[in-house]
N, C-alpha and C positions, 0 to 999 in steps of 0.2 A: 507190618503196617503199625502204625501208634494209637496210642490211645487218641481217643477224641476227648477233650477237656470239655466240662462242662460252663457254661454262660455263669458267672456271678449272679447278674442281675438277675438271669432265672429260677437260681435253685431258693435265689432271696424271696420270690415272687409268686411262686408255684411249687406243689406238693402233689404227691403219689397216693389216692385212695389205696385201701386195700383191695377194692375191686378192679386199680389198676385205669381210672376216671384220673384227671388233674382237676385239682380243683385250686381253685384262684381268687382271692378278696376284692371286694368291690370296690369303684373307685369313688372318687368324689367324696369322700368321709375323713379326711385329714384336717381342712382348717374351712373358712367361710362358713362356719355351720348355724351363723345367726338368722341369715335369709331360709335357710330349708325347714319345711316343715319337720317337726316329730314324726310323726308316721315314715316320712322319706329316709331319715337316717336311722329309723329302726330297721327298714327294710336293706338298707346299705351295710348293717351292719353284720351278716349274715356271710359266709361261707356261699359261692356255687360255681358250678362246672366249669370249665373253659369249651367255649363251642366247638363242633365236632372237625369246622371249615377250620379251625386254629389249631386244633392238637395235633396235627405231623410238626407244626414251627418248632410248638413248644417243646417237642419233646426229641425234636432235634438240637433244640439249645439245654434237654436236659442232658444230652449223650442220652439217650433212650433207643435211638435211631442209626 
């Protein structure tokens, strides 16, 4: 059987904790950032998990699966 390639856009997108969690950048923090408040893109700027209902996708587009 062959290998399974991994998605581009995913391994660009998402990373492997060492616990073996993905963890994923938040969105909405690239451009328009005159309208948002300070607080809002402090909080955006921040690393967190990809939800639990999402990690079989991901981690079948990372070849994980």
């Amino acid at each position: 059987m062959p290998k399974v390639k991994t998605k581009s856009s995913a391994k660009k997108r998402f990373r492997v904790s060492g616990t073996g969690k993905i963890v994923r950048k938040h969105a909405f923090k690239s451009h328009i950032l005159t309208k948002k408040s300070t607080k809002r893109k402090r909080k955006l700027t921040h690393k967190t998990l990809v939800h639990p209902s999402n990690e079989d996708q991901v981690k079948l587009m990372l070849g994980m699966k």
